[in-house]
Backbone as JSON Lines, residues from 0, in Angstrom:
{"i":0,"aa":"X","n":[6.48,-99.53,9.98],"ca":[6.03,-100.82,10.46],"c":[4.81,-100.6,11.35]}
{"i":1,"aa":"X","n":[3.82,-101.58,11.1],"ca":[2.32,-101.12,11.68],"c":[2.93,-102.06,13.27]}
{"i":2,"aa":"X","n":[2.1,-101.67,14.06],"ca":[2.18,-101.8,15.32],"c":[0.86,-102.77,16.13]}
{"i":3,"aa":"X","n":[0.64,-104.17,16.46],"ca":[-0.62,-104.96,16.45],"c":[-1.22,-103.7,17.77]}
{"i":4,"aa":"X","n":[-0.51,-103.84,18.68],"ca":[-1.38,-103.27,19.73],"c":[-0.46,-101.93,20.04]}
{"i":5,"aa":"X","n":[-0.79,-100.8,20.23],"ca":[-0.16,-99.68,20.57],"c":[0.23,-99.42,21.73]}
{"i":6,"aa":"X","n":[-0.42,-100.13,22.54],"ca":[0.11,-100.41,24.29],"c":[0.96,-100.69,24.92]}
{"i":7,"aa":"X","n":[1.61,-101.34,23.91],"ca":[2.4,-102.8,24.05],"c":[3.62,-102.2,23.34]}
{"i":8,"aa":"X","n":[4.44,-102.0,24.7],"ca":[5.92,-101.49,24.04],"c":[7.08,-102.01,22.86]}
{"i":9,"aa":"X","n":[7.28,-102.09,21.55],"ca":[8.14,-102.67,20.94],"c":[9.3,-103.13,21.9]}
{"i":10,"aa":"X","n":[9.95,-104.71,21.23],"ca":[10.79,-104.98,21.92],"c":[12.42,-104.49,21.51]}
{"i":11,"aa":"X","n":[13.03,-103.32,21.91],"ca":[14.08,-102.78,21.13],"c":[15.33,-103.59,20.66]}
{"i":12,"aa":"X","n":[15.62,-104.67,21.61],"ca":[16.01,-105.27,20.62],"c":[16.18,-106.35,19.44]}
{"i":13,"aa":"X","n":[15.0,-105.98,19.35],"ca":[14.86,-107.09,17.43],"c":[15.03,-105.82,16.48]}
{"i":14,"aa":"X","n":[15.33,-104.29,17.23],"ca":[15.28,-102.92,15.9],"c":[16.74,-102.84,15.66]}
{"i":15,"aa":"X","n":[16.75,-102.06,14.88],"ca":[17.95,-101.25,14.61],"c":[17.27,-99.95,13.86]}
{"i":16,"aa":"X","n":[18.14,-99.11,14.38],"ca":[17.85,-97.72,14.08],"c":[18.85,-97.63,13.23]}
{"i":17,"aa":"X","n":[18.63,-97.0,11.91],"ca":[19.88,-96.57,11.18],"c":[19.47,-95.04,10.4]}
{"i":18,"aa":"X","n":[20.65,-94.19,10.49],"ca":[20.19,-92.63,10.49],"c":[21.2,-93.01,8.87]}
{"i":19,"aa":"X","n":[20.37,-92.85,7.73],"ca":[20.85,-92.54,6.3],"c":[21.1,-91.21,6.29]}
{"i":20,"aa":"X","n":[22.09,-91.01,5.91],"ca":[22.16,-89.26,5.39],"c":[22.96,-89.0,4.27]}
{"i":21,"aa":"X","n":[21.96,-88.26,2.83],"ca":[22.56,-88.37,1.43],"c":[23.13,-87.04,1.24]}
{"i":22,"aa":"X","n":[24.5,-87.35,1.85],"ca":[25.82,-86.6,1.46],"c":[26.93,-86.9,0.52]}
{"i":23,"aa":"X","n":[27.39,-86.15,0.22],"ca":[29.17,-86.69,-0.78],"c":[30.05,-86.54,0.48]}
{"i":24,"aa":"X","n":[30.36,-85.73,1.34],"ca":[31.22,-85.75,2.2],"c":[31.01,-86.43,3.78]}
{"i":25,"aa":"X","n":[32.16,-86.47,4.0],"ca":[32.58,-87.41,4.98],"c":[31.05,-87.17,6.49]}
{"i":26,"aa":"X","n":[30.57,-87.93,6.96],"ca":[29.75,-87.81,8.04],"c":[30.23,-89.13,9.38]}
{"i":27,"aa":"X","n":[30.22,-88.61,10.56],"ca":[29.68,-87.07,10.91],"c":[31.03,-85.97,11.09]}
{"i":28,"aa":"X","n":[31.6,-86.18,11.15],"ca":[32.49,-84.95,10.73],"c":[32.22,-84.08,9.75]}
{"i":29,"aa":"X","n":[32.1,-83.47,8.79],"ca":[31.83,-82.86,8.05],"c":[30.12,-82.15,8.11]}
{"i":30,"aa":"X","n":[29.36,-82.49,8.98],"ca":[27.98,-82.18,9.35],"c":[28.13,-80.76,9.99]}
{"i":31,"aa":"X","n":[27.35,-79.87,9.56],"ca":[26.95,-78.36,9.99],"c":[27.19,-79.28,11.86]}
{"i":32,"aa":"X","n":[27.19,-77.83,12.72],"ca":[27.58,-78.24,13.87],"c":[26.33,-78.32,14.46]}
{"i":33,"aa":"X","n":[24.79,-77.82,14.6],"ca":[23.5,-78.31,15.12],"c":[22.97,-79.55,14.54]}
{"i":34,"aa":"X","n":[23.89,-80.26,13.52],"ca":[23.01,-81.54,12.86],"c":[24.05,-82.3,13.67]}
{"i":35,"aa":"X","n":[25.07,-82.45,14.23],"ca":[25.87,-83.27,15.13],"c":[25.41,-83.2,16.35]}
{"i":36,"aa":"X","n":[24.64,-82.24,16.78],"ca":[24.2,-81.71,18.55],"c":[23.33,-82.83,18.36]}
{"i":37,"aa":"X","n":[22.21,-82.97,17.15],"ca":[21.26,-83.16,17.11],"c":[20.97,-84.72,17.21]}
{"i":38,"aa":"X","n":[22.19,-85.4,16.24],"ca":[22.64,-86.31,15.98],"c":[23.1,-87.0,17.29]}
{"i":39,"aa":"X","n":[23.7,-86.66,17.63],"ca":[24.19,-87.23,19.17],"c":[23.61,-87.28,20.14]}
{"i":40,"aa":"X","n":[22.0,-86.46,20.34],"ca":[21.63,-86.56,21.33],"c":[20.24,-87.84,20.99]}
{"i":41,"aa":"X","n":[20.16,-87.87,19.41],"ca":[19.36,-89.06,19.64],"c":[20.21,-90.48,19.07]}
{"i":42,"aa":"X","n":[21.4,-90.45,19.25],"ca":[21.86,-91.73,19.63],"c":[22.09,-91.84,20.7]}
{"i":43,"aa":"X","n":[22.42,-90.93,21.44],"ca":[22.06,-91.21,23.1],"c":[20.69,-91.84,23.6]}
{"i":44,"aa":"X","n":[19.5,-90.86,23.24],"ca":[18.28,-91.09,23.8],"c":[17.93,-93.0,23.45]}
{"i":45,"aa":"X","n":[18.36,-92.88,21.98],"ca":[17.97,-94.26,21.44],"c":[18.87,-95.61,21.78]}
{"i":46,"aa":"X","n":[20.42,-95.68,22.18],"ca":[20.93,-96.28,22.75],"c":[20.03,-96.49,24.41]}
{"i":47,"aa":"X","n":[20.03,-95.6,25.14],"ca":[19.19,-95.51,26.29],"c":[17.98,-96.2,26.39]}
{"i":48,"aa":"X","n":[17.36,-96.33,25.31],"ca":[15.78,-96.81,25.41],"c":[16.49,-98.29,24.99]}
{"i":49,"aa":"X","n":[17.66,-98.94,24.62],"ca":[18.31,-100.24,24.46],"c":[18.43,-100.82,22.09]}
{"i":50,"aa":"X","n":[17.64,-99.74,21.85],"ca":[18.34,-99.84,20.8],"c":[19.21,-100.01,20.2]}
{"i":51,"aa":"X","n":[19.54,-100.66,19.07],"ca":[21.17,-100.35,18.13],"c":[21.04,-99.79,17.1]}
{"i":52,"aa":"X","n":[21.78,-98.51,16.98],"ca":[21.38,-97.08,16.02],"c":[22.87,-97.53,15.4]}
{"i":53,"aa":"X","n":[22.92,-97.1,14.19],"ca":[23.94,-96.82,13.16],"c":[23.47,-95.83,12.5]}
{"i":54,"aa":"X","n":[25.4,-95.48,11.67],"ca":[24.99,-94.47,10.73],"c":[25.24,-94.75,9.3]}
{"i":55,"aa":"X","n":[24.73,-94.61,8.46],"ca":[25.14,-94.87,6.76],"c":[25.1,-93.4,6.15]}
{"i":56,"aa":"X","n":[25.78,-93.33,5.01],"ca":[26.29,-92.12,4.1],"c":[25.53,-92.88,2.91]}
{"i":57,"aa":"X","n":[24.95,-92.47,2.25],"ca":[24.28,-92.48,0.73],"c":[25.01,-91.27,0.18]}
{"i":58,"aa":"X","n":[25.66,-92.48,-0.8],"ca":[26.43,-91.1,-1.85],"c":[25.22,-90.3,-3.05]}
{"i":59,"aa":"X","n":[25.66,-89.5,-3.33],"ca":[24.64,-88.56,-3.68],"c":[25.06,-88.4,-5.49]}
{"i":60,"aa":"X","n":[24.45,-88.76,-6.2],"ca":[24.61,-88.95,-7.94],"c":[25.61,-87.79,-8.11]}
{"i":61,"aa":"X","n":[26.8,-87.87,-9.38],"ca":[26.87,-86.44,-9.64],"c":[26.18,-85.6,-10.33]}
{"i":62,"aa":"X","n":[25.58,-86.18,-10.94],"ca":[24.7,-85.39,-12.09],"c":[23.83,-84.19,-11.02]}
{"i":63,"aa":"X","n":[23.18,-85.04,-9.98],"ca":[22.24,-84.89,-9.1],"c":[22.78,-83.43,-8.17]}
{"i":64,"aa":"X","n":[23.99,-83.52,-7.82],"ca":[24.63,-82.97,-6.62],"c":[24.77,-81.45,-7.6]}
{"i":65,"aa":"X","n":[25.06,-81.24,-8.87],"ca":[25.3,-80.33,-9.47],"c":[24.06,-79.32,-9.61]}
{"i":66,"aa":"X","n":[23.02,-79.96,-9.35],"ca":[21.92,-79.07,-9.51],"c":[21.74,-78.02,-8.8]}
{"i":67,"aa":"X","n":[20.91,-77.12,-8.83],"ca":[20.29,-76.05,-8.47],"c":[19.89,-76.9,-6.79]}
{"i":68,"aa":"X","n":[20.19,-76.45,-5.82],"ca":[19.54,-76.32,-4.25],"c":[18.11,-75.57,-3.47]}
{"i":69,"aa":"X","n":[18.4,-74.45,-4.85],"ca":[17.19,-72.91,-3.93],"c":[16.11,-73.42,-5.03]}
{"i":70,"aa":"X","n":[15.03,-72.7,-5.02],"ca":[14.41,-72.28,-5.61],"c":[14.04,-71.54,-6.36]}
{"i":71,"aa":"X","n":[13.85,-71.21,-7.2],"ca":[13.75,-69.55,-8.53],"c":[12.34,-68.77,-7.93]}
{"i":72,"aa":"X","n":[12.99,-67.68,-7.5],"ca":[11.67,-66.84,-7.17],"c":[10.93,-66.62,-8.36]}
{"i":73,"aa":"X","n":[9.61,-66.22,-7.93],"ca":[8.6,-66.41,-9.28],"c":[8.41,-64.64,-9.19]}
């Protein structure tokens, strides 16, 4: 979202923050343990500044999830 004047602090609450994350399993429980540190400290920061942050799970295709992750060294 473009911003008219950059000076001029957004008003936080007309936002919502929402953190998508395209997993099959359960979140945030199931999250490596530095993506929960990480996770929590900016719904803190962003609650603080008067935001409303949520979280959503995007399920992830199966076709999709079966694939290859790495890369093939050349």
């Amino acid at each position: 979202m473009k911003l008219a004047d950059i000076d001029i602090r957004p008003e936080s609450k007309k936002f919502c923050v929402v953190y998508a994350i395209a997993v099959n399993r359960e979140i945030p429980k199931k999250l490596p343990f530095f993506s929960k540190v990480t996770l929590k400290n900016a719904f803190r920061t962003l609650r603080a500044l008067d935001f409303e942050v949520n979280l959503a799970r995007i399920e992830v295709d199966a076709v999709l999830a079966c694939k290859k992750k790495h890369r093939k060294n050349k």
